[in-house]
BAMAR-791649 format. One line per 8 residues: number of its first residue (from 0); for each residue x, y, z of C-alpha. Coordinates in steps of 0.5 Angstrom, whole numbers. Example, Ala and Ser with C-alpha at 12.3 -4.5 7.8 and 13.67 -1.06 7.14 Angstrom:
<pts>
0 = 25/-9/16  27/-2/14 .
</pts>
This chain:
<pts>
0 = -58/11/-20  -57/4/-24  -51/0/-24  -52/-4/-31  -46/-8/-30  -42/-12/-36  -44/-8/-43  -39/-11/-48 .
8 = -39/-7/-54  -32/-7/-59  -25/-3/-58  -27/1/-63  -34/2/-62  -37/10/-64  -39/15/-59  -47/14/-59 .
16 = -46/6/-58  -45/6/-50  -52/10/-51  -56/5/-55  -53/-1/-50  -56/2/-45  -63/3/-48  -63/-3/-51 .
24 = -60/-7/-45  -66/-3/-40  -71/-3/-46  -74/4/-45  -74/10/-50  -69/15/-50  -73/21/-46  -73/15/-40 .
32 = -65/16/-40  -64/22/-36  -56/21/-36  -50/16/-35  -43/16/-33  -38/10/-34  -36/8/-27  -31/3/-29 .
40 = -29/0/-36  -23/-7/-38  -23/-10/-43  -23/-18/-45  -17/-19/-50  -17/-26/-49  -19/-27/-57  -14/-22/-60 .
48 = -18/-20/-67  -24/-19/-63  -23/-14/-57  -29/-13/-52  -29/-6/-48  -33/-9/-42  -37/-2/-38  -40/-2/-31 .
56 = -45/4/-32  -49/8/-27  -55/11/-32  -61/16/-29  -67/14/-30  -75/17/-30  -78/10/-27  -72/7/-23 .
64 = -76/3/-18  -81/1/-24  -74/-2/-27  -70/-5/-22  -77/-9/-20  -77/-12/-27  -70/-13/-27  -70/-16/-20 .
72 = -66/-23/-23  -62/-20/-26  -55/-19/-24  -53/-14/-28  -58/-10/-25  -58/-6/-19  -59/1/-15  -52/4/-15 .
80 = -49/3/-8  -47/9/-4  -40/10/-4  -40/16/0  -34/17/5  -37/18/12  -33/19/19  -33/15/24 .
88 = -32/20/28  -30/28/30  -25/30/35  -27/36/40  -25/42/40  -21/41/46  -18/35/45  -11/37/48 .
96 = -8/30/47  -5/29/39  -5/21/35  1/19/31  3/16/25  10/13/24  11/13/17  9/17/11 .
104 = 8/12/6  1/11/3  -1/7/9  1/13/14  -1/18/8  -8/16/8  -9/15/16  -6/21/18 .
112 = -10/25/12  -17/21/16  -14/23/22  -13/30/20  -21/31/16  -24/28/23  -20/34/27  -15/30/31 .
120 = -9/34/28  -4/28/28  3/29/29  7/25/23  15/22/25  18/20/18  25/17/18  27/19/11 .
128 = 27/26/7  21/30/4  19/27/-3  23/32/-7  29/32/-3  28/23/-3  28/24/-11  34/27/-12 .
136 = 37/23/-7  34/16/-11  36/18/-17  43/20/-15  44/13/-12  42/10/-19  47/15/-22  53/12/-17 .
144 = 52/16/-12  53/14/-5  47/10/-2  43/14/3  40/10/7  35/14/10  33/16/4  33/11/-1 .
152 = 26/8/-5  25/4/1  25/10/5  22/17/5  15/21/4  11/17/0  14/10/1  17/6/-4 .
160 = 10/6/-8  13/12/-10  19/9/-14  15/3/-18  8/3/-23  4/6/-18  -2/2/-19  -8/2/-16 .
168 = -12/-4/-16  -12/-10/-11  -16/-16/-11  -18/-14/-3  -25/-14/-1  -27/-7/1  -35/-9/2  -34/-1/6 .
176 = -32/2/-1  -25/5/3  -22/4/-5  -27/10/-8  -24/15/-1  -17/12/-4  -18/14/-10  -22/21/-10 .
184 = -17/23/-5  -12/22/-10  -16/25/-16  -17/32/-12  -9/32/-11  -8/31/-19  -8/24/-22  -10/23/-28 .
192 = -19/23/-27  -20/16/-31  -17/12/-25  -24/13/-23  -26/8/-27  -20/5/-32  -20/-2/-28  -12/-2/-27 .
200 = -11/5/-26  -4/7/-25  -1/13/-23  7/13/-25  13/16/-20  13/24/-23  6/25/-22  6/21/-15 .
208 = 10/26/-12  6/32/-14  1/29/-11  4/26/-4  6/34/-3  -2/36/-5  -4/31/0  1/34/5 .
216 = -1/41/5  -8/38/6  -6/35/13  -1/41/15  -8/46/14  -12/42/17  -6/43/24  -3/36/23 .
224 = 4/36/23  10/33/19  17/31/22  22/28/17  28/25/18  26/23/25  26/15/27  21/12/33 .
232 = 29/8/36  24/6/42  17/5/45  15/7/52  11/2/55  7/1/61  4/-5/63  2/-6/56 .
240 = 0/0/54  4/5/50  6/11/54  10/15/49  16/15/44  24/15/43  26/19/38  32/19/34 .
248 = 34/26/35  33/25/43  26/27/44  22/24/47  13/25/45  9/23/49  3/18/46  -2/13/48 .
256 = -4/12/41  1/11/34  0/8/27  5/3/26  7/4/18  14/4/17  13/0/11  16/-7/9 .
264 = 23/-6/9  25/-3/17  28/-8/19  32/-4/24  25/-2/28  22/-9/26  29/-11/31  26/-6/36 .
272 = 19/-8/37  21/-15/37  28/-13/43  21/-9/47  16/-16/47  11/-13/41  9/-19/38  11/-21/31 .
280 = 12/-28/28  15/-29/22  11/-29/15  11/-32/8  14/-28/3  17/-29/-4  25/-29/-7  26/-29/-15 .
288 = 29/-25/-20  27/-19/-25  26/-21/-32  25/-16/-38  23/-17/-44  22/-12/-51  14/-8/-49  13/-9/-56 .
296 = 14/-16/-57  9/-16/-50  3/-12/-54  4/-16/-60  3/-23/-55  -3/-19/-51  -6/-15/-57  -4/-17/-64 .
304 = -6/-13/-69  -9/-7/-64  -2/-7/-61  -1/1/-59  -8/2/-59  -10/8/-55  -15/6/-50  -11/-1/-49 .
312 = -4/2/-48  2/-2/-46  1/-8/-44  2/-13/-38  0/-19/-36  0/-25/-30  3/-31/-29  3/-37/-24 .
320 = 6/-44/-25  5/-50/-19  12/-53/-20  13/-61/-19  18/-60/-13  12/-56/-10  14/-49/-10  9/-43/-13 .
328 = 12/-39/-18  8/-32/-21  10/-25/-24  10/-20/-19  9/-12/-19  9/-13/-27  11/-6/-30  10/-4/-37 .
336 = 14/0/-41  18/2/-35  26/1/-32  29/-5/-27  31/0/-21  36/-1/-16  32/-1/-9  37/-1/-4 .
344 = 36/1/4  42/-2/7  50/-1/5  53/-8/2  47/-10/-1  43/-11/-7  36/-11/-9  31/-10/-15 .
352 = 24/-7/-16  20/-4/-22  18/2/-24  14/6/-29  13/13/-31  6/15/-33  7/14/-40  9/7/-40 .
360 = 15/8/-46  20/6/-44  22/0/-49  23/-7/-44  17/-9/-39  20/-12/-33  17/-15/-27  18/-20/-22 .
368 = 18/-27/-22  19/-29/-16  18/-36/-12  14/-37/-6  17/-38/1  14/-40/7  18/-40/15  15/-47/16 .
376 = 19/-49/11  25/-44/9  27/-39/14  23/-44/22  28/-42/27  27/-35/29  21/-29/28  27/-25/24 .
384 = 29/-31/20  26/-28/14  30/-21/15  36/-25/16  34/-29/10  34/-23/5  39/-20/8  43/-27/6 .
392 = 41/-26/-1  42/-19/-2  50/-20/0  50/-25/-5  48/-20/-10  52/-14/-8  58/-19/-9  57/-23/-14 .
400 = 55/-16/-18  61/-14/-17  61/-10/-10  59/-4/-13  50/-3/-13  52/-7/-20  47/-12/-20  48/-20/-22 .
408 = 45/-21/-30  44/-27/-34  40/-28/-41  35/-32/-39  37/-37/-45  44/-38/-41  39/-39/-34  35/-44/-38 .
416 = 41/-48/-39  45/-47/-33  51/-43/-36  53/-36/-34  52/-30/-39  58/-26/-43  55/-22/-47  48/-18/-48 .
424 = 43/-19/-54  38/-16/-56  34/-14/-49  38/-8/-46  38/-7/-38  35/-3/-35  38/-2/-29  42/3/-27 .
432 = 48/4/-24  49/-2/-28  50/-10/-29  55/-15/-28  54/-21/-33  54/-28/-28  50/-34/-27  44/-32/-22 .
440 = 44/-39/-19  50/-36/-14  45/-31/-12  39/-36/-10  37/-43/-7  37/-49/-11  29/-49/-10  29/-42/-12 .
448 = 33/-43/-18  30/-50/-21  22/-47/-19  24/-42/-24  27/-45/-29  22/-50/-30  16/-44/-30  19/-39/-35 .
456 = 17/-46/-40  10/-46/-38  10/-37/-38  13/-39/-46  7/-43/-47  2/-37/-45  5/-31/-48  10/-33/-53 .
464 = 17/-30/-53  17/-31/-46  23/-36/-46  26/-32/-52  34/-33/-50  36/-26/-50  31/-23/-45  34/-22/-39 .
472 = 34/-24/-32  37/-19/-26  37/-20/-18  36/-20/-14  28/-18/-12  27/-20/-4  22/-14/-2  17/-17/-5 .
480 = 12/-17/1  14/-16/9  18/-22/12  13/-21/19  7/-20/22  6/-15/28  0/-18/30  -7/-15/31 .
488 = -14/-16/35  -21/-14/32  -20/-7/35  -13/-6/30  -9/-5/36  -3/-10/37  -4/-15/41  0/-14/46 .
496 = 2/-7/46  -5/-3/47  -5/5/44  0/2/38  -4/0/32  0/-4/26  -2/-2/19  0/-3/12 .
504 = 6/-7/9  10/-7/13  6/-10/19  3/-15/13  -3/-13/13  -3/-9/6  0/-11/-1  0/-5/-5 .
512 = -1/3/-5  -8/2/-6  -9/-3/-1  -5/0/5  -9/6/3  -14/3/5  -11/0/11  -9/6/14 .
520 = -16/10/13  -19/2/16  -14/3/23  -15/11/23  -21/10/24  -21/5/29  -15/10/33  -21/16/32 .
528 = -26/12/36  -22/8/41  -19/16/42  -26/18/43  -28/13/48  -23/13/53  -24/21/53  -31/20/55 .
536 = -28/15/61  -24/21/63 .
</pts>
């Protein structure tokens, strides 16, 4: 087939106008086109009057290589490549030893599905509880019940994507097309089908749990087994090479190989690994607040008149600001049509993270606009500095807020002038348990809160309204990435800890479900081989 790239036509084109464009594009008569499907579609909203649709096709056609000889200089031309999944590897029948994967977030998911459909049964160790049972609990923390904290957003089956807008996109290269695996995995467990080709697909919390539970029972039928609310508190390592592991019920499981994805908040394992000498440095990551503002007024900025148009849905947006003190500011896990969601895994602490439903109705958009901190500049002294740094703020939080899971609000009119909140305008949050009307300075650094006063601003100037003085701003949000890095070689093992393979978020190689989808079946893949390898050797 053909890939015809960038073929604009208008939002409201009809339905033989995607044919024609191909036609015309290819300059071949009609009984020359065998079929076409949509491989991808965006659109360019930049002139809101004009809104341009903006297709990837593969088109089949009678005379394909006559044609791509023709179109040889043109970029926008090409045989379609082959995004086929192909194992690197398939496990013996006699295979007596088993891999593990600690975690099951998407990052885990994937590698111990990989694993499993290449026939090495793997063994599944996850802290917190099935997704369904992790539901209840999370939405019973939200209601002011008590905090579970081994089953809250952060942990549990499906990872903390499971609690947020569940996107599916990253600007990562991804030359092998590991995305497309991602993907259709996920459209065989019940996403919607036009996250095969939407360009910013998105799933939502209610459809991924079903989904995580389909993705499951695939691993169990394929003899994988899962173990849940079951910690990894030790390794056992033997000159550099991991022999087994320390479990939280007292077992111990022999092991030579495991997937380290325990996502970006384990901070009690992250200790660990640092107390038994696995290398970890310390890594940058980002410190902020929620803001919220009405999702209609968010369409109309973004869209104008075609506001509410099916195809374009709720809308989002991405904003950055270099500041004069030199501090980055930018939106993060923007969330349309969604709520602000409390996602605490530790007693006596505060944390804000977001999330939509499939639908995107909900009546605020939210996301995060956060500032860049580096270990060089904010956090120098130690490996761990930035857990201690999050942990700082979050106390900050759960004080100021009111020592109860409330967090800490301001309308982002009173940030703006330096003066707390005492009364809610026109945007209601979102966030349950509740809030607590405050100055959020008290909850942040000084360099935090002058980078963010000066960028909201800058973000008013893009998407007017942005600054509106009764929007609102909640905190605080830490987890916006993994504060370390458990250091990997070229074969994906820990550099000083061989058998043990870092993946996904938390590790600090992934940002996103999408992302640590992809890691985890990049690190499966290389545990598979290196398996096989070492039983030719024995």
């Amino acid at each position: 087939m053909l890939r015809l790239n960038e073929v604009k036509l208008p939002l409201n084109h009809d339905e033989q106008a995607l044919t024609a464009a191909i036609l015309q594009k290819l300059d071949i008569a009609s009984e020359d086109m065998l079929s076409f499907e949509v491989f991808k579609r965006a659109y360019d909203a930049r002139n809101k009057t004009d809104i341009l649709l903006i297709y990837s096709l593969d088109v089949e056609v009678v005379n394909q290589a006559e044609l791509l000889t023709k179109f040889v200089n043109d970029p926008h031309v090409r045989e379609t490549p082959d995004m086929t999944y192909k194992f690197v590897a398939r496990a013996p029948q006699n295979l007596n030893t088993r891999p593990v994967v600690i975690g099951l977030g998407p990052c885990g998911l994937f590698a111990a599905l990989i694993l499993a459909q290449m026939g090495f049964k793997p063994i599944v160790l996850e802290r917190g509880k099935a997704v369904r049972e992790r539901t209840k609990d999370v939405f019973g923390f939200w209601r002011k019940q008590p905090l579970d904290t081994e089953s809250n957003v952060q942990f549990g089956e499906g990872g903390a994507g499971t609690f947020s807008d569940g996107k599916l996109y990253s600007q990562i290269k991804d030359r092998k097309h590991y995305g497309r695996k991602v993907l259709n995995e996920f459209a065989a467990a019940g996403a919607p089908e036009e996250i095969l080709y939407v360009s910013k697909p998105h799933i939502g919390t209610f459809k991924l749990v079903n989904m995580v539970e389909k993705m499951r029972a695939q691993i169990i039928e394929l003899g994988g087994e899962i173990r849940f609310s079951t910690r990894v508190d030790k390794l056992d390592v033997l000159d550099g090479q991991l022999k087994g592991l320390h479990l939280s019920n007292g077992e111990y499981l022999a092991c030579e190989h495991a997937i380290l994805a325990v996502g970006h908040s384990a901070r009690d394992t992250f200790e660990m690994l640092y107390k038994q000498d696995v290398y970890v440095e310390a890594k940058p990551f980002s410190v902020g607040f929620r803001i919220e503002h009405e999702q209609s007024m968010i369409d109309e900025c973004r869209f104008g008149d075609n506001a509410g148009h099916p195809i374009l849905g709720a809308a989002d947006y991405k904003l950055v600001h270099h500041c004069k003190n030199g501090r980055s500011v930018y939106s993060f896990c923007m969330c349309p049509g969604g709520t602000v969601v409390a996602a605490a895994s530790e007693e006596g602490r505060v944390v804000t993270n977001g999330m939509s439903q499939y639908s995107r109705h909900e009546r605020n958009a939210n996301s995060a606009i956060v500032v860049g901190i580096t270990p060089e500049k904010d956090y120098p002294d130690h490996p761990l500095a930035g857990i201690a740094l999050q942990r700082q703020l979050e106390e900050l939080a759960y004080q100021v807020g009111g020592e109860n899971y409330h967090a800490p609000a301001q309308l982002i009119g009173d940030f703006l002038q330096g003066k707390s909140s005492e009364q809610l305008g026109d945007v209601k949050p979102s966030y349950t348990p509740g809030v607590r009307l405050t100055d959020l300075a008290k909850v942040v650094p000084d360099y935090v809160t002058e980078a963010i006063r000066e960028a909201i601003p800058a973000f008013n100037r893009k998407i007017k309204g942005f600054a509106k003085v009764d929007g609102l701003l909640t905190g605080v949000e830490t987890r916006t990435s993994s504060p370390i890095c458990i250091k990997r070689g070229k074969d994906l093992n820990s550099i000083n800890t061989r058998g043990l393979y870092p993946a996904g978020e938390g590790a600090g190689y992934a940002g996103g479900i999408w992302s640590a989808g992809i890691d985890g079946i990049k690190v499966a893949e290389a545990l598979a081989v290196d398996m096989l390898a070492k039983l030719e050797i024995d």
